[in-house]
C-alpha positions in Angstrom: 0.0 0.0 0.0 2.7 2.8 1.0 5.5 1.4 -1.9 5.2 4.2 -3.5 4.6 7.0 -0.8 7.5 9.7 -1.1 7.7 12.3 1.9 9.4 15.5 1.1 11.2 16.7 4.6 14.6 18.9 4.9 17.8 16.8 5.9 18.4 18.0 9.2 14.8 17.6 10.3 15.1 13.8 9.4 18.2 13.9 11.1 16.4 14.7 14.1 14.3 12.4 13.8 16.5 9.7 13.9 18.7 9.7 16.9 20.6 6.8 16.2 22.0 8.2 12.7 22.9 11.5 14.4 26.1 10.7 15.6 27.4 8.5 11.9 25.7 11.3 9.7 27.8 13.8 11.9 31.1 11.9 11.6 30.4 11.5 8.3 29.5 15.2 7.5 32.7 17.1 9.6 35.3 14.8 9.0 37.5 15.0 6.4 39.4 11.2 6.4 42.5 10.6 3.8 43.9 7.0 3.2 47.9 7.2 5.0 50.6 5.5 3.4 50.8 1.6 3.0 46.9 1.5 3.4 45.2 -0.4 1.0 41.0 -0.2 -0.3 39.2 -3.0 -1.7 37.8 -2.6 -5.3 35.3 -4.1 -6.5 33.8 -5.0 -10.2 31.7 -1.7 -9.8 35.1 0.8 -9.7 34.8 3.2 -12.3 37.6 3.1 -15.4 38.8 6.2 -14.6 40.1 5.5 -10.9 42.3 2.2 -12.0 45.6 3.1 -13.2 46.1 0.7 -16.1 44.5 1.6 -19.7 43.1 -1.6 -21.7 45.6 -2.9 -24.3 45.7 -1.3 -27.6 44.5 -4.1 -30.3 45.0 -4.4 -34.2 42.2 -3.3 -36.5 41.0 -6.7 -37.6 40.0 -5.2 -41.2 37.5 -6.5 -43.2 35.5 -9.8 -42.4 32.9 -12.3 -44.2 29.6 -13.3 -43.5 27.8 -16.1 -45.4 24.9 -14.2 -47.4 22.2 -15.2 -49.8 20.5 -13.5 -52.4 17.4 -15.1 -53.7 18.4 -18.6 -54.1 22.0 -18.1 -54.7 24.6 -18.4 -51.6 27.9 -16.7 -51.4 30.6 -17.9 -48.5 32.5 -15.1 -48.1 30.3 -12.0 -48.6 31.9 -9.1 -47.7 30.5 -7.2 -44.8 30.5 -3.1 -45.1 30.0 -1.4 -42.0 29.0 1.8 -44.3 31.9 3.8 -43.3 33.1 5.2 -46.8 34.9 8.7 -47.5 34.7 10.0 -50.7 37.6 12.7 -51.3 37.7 14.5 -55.0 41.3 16.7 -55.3 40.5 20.7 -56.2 42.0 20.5 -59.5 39.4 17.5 -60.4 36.9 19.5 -58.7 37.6 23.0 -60.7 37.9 20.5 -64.1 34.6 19.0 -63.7 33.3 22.5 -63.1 31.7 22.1 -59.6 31.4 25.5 -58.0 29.1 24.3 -55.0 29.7 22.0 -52.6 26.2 20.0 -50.9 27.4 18.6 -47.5 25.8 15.1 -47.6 25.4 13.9 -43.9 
């Protein structure tokens, strides 16, 4: 019945309310505790990337693959796969031959 009841109260007033969280809160709140040399924290799975020292290991670009693919009734092994990351560059001087003053953006 109350699963889903949310009560909107200022911090220190639940606080107050709870005497037996007074005192941790408190600690918890004033004091400003650093790790001292040679101590040692446990970390878990959950530890973000950015805290652990080591980077991953750089790998090789695998380059390009095959998939087995069939159009209509015909089968091909080694299809190709294109991940449909293509550049097209065209040098100025082909450009100013060809006569193409604009250039469209395609995204």
């Amino acid at each position: 019945m109350f699963a889903s009841l949310h009560v909107n109260i200022p911090f220190i007033k639940a606080l107050q309310q709870m005497p037996s969280y007074i005192k941790y809160m408190k600690e918890l709140l004033t004091k400003k505790s650093s790790l001292k040399g040679g101590q040692t924290i446990v970390m878990n799975k959950e530890c973000s990337a950015l805290i652990q020292p080591e980077l991953p290991t750089k790998r090789k670009d695998p380059g390009s693959f095959y998939i087995p693919c069939a159009i209509g009734e015909t089968m091909f092994d080694k299809g190709l796969c294109d991940l449909g990351a293509s550049i097209n560059l065209m040098p100025l001087s082909l450009m100013k031959r060809l006569q193409i003053n604009e250039i469209i953006p395609q995204m």
